[in-house]
MIDOSE-1310 file (N, C-alpha, C; in nm, 2 decimals, decimal comma, always signed):
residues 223
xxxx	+7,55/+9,50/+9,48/+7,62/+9,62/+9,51/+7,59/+9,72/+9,40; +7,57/+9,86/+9,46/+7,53/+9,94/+9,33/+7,64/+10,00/+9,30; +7,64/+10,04/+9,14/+7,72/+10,06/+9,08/+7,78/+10,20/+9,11; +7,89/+10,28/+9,09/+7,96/+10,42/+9,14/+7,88/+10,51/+9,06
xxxx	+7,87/+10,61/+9,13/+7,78/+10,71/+9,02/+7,84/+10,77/+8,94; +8,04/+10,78/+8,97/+8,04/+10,83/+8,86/+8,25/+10,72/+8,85; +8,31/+10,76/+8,76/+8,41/+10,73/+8,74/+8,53/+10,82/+8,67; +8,65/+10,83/+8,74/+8,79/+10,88/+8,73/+8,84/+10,84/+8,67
xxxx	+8,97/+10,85/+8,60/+9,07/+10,79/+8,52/+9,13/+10,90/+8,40; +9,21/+10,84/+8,34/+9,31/+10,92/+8,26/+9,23/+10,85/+8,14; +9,18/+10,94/+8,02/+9,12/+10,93/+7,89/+9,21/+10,88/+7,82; +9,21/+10,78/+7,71/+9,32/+10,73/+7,58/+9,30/+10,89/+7,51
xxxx	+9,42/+10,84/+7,43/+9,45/+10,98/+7,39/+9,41/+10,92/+7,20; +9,36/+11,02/+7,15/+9,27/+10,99/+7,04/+9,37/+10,96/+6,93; +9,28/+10,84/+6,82/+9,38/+10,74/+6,72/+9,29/+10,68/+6,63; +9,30/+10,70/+6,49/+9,24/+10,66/+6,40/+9,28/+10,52/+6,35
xxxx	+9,35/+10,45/+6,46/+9,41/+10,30/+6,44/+9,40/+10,22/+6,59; +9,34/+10,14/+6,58/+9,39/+10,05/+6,74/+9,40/+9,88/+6,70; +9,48/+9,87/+6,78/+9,56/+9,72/+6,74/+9,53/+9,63/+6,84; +9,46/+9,52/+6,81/+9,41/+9,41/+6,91/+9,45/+9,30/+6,87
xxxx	+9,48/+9,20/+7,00/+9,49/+9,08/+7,01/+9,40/+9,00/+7,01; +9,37/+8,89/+6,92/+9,27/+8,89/+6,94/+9,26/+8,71/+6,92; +9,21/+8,64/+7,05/+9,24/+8,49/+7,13/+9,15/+8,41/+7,00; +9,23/+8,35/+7,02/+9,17/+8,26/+6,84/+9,26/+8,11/+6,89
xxxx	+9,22/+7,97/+6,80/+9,29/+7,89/+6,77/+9,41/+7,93/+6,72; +9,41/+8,04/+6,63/+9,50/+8,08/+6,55/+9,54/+8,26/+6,59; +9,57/+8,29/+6,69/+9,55/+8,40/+6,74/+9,61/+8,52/+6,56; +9,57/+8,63/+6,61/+9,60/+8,75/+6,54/+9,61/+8,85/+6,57
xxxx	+9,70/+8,94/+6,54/+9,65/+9,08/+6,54/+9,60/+9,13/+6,48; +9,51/+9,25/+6,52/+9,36/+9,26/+6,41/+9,40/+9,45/+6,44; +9,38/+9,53/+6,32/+9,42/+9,62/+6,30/+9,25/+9,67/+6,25; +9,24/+9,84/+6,36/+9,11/+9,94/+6,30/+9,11/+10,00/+6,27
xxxx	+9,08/+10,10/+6,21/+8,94/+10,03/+6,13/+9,00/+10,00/+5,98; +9,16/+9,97/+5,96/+9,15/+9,88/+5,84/+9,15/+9,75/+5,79; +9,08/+9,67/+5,95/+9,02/+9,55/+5,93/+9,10/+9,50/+5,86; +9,25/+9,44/+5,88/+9,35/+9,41/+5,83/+9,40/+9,28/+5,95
xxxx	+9,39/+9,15/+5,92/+9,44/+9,03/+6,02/+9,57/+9,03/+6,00; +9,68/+9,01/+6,08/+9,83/+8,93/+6,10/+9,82/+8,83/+6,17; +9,87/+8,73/+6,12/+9,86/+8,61/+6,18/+10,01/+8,60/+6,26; +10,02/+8,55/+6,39/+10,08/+8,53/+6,49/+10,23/+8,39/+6,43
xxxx	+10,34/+8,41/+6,42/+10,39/+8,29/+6,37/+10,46/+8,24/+6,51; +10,48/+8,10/+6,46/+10,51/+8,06/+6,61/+10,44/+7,99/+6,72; +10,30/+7,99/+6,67/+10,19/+7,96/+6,75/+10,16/+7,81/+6,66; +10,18/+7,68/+6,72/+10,07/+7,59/+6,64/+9,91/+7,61/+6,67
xxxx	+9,84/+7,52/+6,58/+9,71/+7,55/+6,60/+9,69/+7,45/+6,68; +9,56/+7,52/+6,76/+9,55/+7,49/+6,93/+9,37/+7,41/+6,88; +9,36/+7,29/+6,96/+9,23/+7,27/+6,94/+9,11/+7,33/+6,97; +9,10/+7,43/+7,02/+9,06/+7,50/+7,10/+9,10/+7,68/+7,17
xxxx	+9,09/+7,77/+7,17/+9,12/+7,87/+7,14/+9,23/+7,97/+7,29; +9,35/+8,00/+7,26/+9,45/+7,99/+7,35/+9,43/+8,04/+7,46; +9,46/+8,06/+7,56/+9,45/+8,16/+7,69/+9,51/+8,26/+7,68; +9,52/+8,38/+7,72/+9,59/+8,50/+7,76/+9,66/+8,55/+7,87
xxxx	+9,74/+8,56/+7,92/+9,78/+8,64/+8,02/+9,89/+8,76/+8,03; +9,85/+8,86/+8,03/+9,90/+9,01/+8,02/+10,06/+8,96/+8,15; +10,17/+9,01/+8,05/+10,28/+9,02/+8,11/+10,36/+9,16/+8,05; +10,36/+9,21/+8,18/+10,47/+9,38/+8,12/+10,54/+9,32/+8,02
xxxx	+10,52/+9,42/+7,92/+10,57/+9,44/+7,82/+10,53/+9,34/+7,66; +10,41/+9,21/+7,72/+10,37/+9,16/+7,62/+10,25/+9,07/+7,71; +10,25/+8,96/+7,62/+10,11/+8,86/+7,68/+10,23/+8,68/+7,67; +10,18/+8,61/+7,78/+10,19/+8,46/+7,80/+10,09/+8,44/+7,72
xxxx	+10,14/+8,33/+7,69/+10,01/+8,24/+7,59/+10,05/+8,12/+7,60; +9,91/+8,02/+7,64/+9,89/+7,87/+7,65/+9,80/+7,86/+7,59; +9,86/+7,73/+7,49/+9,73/+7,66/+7,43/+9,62/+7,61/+7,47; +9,53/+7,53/+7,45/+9,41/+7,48/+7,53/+9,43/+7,30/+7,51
xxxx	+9,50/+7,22/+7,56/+9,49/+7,08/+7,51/+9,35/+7,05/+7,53; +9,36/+6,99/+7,42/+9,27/+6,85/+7,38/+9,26/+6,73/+7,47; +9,17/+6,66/+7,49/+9,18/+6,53/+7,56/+9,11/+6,54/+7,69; +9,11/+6,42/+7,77/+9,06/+6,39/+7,87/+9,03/+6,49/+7,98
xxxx	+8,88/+6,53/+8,03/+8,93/+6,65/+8,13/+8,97/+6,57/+8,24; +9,04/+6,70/+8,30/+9,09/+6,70/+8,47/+8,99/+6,67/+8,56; +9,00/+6,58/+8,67/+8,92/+6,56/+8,77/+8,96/+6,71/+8,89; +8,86/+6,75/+8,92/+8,83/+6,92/+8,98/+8,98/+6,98/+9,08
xxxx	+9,02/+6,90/+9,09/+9,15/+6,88/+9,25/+9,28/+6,83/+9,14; +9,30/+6,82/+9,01/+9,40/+6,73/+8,99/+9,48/+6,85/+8,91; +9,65/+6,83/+8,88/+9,67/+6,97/+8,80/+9,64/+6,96/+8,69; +9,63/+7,05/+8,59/+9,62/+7,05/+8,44/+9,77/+7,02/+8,36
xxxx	+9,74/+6,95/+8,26/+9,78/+6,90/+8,19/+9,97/+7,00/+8,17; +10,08/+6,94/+8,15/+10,18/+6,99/+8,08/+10,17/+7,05/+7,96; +10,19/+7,16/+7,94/+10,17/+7,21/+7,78/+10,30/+7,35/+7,80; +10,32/+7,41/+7,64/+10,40/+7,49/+7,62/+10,34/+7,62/+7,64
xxxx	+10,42/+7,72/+7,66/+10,37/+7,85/+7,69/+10,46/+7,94/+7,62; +10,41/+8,02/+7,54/+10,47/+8,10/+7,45/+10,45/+8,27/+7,54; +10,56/+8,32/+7,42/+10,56/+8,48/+7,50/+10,56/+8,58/+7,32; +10,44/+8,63/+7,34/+10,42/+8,77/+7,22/+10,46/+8,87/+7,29
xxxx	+10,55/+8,92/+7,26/+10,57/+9,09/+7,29/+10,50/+9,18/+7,20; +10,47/+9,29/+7,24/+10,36/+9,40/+7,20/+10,40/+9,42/+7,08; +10,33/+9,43/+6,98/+10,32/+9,45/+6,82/+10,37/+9,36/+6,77; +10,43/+9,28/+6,80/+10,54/+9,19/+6,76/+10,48/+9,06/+6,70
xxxx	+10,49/+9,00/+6,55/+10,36/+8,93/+6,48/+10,47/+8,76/+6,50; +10,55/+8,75/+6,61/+10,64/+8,62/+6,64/+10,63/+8,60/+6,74; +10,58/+8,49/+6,78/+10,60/+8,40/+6,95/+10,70/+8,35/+6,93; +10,76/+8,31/+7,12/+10,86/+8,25/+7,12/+10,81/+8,12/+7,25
xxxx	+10,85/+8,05/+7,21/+10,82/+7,91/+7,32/+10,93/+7,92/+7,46; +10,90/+7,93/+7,54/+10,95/+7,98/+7,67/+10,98/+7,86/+7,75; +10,91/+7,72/+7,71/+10,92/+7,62/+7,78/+10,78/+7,54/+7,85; +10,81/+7,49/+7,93/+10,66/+7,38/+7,95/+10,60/+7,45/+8,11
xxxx	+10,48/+7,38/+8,10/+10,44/+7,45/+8,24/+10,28/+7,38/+8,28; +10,28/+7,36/+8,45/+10,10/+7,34/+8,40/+9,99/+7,44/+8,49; +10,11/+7,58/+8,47/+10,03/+7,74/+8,46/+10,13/+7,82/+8,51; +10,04/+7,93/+8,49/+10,17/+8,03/+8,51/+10,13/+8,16/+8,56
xxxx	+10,21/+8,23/+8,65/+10,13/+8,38/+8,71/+10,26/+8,49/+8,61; +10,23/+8,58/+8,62/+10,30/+8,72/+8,56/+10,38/+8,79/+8,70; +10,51/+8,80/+8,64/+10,63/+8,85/+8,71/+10,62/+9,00/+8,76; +10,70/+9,01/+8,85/+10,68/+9,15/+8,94/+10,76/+9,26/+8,84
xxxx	+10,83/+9,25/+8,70/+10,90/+9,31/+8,66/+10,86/+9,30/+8,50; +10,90/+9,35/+8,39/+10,85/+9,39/+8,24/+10,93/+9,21/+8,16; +10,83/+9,14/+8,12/+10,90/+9,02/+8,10/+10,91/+8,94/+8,14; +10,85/+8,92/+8,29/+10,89/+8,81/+8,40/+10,72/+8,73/+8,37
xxxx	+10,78/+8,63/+8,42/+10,66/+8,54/+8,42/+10,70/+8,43/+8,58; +10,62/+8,35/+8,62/+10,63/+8,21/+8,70/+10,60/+8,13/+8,65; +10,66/+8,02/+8,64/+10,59/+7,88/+8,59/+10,60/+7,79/+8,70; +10,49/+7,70/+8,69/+10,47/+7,65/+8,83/+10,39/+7,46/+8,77
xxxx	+10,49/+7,40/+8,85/+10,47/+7,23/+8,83/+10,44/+7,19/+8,94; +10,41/+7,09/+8,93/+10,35/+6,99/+9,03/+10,43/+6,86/+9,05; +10,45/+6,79/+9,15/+10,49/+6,66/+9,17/+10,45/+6,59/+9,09; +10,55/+6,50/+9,06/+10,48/+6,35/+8,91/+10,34/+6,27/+9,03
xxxx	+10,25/+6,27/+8,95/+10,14/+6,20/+8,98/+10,07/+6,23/+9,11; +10,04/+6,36/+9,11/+9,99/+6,45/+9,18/+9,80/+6,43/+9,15; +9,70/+6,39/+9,22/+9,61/+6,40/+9,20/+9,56/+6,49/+9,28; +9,58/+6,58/+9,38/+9,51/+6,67/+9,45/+9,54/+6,77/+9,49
xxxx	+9,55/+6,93/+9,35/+9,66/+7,00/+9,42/+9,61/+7,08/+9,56; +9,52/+7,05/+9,63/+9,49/+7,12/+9,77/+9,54/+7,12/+9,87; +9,63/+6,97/+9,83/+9,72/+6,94/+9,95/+9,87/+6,92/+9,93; +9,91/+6,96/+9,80/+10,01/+6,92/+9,68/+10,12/+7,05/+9,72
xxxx	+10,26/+7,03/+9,71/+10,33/+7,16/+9,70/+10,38/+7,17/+9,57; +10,34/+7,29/+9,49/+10,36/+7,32/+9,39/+10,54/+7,38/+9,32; +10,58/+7,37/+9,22/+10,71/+7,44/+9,25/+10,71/+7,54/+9,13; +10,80/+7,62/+9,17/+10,76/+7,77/+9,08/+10,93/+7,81/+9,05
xxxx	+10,92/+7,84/+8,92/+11,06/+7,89/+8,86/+11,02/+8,01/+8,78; +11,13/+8,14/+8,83/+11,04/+8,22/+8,72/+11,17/+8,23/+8,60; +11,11/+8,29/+8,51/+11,15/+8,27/+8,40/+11,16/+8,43/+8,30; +11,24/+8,48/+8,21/+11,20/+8,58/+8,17/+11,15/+8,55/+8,03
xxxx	+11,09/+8,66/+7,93/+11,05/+8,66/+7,78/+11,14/+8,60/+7,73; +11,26/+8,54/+7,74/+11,33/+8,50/+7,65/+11,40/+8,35/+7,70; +11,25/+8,34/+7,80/+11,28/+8,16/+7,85/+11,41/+8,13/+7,93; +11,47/+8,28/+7,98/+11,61/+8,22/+8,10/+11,55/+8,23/+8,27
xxxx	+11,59/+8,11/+8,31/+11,56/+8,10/+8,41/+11,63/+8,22/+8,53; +11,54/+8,28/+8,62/+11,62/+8,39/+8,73/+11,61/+8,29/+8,81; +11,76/+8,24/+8,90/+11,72/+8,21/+9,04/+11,68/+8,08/+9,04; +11,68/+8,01/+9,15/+11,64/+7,83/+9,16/+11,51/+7,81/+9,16
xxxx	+11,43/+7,71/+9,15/+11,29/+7,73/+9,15/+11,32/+7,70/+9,32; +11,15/+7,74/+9,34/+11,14/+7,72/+9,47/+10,98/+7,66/+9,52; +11,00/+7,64/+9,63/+10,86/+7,50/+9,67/+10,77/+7,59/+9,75; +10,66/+7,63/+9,71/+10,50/+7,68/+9,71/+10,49/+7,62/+9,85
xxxx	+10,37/+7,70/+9,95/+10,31/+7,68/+10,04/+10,22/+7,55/+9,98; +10,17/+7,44/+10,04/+10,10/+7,35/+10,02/+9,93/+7,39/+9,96; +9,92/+7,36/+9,89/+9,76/+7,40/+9,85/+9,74/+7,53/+9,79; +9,85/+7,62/+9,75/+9,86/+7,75/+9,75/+9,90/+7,73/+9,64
xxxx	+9,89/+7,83/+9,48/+9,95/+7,90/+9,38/+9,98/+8,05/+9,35; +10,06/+8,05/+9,31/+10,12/+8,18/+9,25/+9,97/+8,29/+9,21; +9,95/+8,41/+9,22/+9,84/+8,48/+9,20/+9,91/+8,60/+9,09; +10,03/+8,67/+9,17/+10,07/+8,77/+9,08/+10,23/+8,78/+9,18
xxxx	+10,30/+8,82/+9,14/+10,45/+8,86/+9,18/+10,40/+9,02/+9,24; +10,42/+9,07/+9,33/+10,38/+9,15/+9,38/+10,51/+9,26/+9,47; +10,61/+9,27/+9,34/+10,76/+9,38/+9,40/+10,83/+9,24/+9,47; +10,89/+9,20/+9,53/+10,98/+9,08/+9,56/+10,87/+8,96/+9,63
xxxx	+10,80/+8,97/+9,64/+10,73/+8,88/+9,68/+10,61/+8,83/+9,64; +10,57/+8,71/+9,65/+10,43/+8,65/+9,57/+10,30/+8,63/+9,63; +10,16/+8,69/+9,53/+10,07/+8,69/+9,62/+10,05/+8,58/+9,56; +9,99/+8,46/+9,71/+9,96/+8,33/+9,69/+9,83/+8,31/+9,69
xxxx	+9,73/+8,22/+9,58/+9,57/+8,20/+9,64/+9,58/+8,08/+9,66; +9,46/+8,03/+9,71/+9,42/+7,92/+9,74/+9,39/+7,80/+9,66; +9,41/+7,68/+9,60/+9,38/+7,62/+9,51/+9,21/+7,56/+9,56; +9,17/+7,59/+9,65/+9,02/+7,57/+9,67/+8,97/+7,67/+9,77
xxxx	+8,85/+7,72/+9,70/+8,80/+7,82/+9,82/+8,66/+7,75/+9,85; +8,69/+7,77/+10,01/+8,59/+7,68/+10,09/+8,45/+7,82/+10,13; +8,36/+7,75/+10,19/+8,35/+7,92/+10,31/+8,36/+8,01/+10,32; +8,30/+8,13/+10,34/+8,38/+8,22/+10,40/+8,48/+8,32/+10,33
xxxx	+8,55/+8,43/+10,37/+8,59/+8,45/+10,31/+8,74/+8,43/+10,28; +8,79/+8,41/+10,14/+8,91/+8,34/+10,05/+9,06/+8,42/+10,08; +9,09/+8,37/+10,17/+9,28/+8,44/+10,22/+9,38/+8,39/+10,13; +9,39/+8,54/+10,09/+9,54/+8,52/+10,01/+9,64/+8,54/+10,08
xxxx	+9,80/+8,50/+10,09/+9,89/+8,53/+10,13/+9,98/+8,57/+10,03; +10,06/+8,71/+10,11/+10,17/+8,72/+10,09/+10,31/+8,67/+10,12; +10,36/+8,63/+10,01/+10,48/+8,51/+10,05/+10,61/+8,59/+10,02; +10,71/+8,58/+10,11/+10,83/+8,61/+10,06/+10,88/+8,46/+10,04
xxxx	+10,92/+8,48/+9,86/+10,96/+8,31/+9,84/+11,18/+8,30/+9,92; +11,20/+8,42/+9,91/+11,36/+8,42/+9,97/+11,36/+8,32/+10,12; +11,27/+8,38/+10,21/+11,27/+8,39/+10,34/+11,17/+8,29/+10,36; +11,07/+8,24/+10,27/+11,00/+8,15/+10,29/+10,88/+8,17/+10,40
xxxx	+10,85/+8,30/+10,42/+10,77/+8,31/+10,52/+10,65/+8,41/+10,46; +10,50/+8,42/+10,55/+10,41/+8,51/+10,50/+10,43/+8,63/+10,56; +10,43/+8,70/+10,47/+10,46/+8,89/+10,50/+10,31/+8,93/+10,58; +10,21/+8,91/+10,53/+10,08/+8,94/+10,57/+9,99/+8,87/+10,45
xxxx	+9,86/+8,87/+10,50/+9,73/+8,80/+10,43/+9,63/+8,88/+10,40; +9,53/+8,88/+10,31/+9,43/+8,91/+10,28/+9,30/+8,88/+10,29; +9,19/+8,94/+10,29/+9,04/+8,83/+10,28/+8,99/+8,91/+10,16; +9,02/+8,83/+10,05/+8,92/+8,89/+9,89/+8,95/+8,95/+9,84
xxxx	+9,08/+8,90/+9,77/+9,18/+8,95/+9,67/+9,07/+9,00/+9,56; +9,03/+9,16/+9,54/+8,94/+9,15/+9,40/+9,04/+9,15/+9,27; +9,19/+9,27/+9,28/+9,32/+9,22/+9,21/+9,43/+9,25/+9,23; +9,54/+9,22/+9,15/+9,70/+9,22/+9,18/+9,73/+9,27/+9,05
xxxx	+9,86/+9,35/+9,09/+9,94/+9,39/+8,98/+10,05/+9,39/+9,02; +10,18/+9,41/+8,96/+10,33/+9,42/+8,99/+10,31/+9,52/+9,11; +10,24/+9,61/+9,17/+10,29/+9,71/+9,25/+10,21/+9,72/+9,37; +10,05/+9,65/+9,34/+9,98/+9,71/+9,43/+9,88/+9,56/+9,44
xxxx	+9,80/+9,55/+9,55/+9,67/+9,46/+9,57/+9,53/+9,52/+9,62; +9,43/+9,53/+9,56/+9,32/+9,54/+9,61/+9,25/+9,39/+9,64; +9,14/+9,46/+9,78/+9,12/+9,35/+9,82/+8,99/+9,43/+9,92; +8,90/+9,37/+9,97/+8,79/+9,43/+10,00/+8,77/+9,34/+10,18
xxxx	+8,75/+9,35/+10,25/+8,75/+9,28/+10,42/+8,62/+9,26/+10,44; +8,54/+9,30/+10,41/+8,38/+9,26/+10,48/+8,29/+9,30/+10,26; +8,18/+9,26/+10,30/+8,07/+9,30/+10,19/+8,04/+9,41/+10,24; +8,01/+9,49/+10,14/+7,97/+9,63/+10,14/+8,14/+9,74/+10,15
xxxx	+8,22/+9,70/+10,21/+8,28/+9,80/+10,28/+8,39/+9,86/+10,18; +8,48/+9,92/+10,13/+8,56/+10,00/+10,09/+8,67/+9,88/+10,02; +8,70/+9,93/+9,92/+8,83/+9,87/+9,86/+8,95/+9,90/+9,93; +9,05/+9,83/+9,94/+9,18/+9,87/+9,98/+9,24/+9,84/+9,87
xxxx	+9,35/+9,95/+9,86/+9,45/+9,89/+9,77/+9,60/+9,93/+9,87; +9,66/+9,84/+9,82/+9,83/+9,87/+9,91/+9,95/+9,85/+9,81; +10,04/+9,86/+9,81/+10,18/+9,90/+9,79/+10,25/+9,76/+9,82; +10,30/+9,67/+9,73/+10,41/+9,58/+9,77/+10,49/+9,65/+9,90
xxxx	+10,55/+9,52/+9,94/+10,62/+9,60/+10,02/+10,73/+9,61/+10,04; +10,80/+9,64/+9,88/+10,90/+9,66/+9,88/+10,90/+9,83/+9,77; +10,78/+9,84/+9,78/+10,75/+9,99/+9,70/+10,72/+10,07/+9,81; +10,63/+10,06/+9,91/+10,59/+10,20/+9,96/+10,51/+10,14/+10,05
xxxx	+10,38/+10,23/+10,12/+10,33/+10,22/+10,21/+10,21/+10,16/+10,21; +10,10/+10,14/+10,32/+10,01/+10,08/+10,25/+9,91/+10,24/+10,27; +9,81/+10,20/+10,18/+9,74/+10,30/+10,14/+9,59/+10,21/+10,16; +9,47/+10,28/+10,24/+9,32/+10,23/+10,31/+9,26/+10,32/+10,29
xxx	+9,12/+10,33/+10,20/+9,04/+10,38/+10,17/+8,94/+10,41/+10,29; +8,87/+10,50/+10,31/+8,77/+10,46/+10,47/+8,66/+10,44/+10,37; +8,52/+10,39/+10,48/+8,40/+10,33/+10,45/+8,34/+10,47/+10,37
């Protein structure tokens, strides 16, 4: 696919300092250009260098265990998942998980388990509790479509992917976890945010992006 000839967006507004996170065994905040490290407290050291995932208002963080890999279908390991809020040089341990999607709201996260002795999550129902930055549970957990995980919280409802993509092209669903039913589906989630999903229907053809649907309308790009 060729690239856009040209590109829109809103410019950063100009700064003789920028502050990065920056994924390490020992994560840090790294300050420019006076090349100045803060070390993250709160974080043990991870064998292996942590994961990230952007949640309004800060980042989830999982360490990387050590040990035995996962056979391709099986879930990943139990481990703790910490929450850095923005500038902020303290994690806090939020509780255990074996992964997690980012909440429809500033702070929210999912955490999502699997049945004891689960070797195949493709056919597995997963269970999902969300949780806020400060580790309190909202609400009961609730039990995942079979084969499906959490993608992104999407305004009251969850966009689900597939835990294996076969063929063809890869349908996401949208779940209302209240009502337990699919709102509508997708073919080729390219991404999700708290408000909106893009997603592309054939090769070559136009991005879509839409509106949760508890925000607004859907919005279709033509070819």
């Amino acid at each position: 696919m060729d690239e856009p000839a040209w590109l829109r967006g809103h410019p950063m507004p100009a700064s003789e300092s920028l502050r990065l996170l920056v994924a390490a065994r020992d994560p840090v905040w790294f300050d420019s250009p006076s090349d100045v490290s803060q070390t993250i407290a709160g974080l043990p050291r991870s064998p292996f260098p942590y994961s990230f995932t952007r949640v309004g208002g800060g980042w989830a963080v999982l360490p990387s265990p050590k040990g035995r890999a996962c056979q391709p279908d099986c879930p990943g390991p139990m481990v703790p998942v910490y929450f850095i809020p923005d500038g902020v040089k303290t994690a806090r341990c939020l509780g255990e998980t074996e992964g997690l999607s980012p909440g429809g709201g500033r702070g929210l996260l999912w955490l999502q388990t699997y049945p004891r002795d689960t070797t195949d999550v493709t056919v597995a129902a997963a269970t999902a509790t969300q949780v806020t930055s400060s580790g309190r549970r909202l609400g009961p957990p609730v039990r995942l479509q079979a084969g499906y995980g959490i993608q992104q919280a999407v305004g009251g409802d969850l966009l689900l992917a597939p835990d294996s993509e076969g063929p063809g092209p890869v349908t996401f669903k949208l779940w209302d976890p209240r009502t337990r039913r699919v709102v509508r589906t997708f073919a080729n989630v390219i991404a999700a945010s708290p408000t909106q999903v893009a997603w592309g229907i054939c090769d070559g053809c136009a991005v879509h992006p839409e509106f949760g649907r508890d925000l607004g309308l859907i919005i279709s790009a033509g070819r």
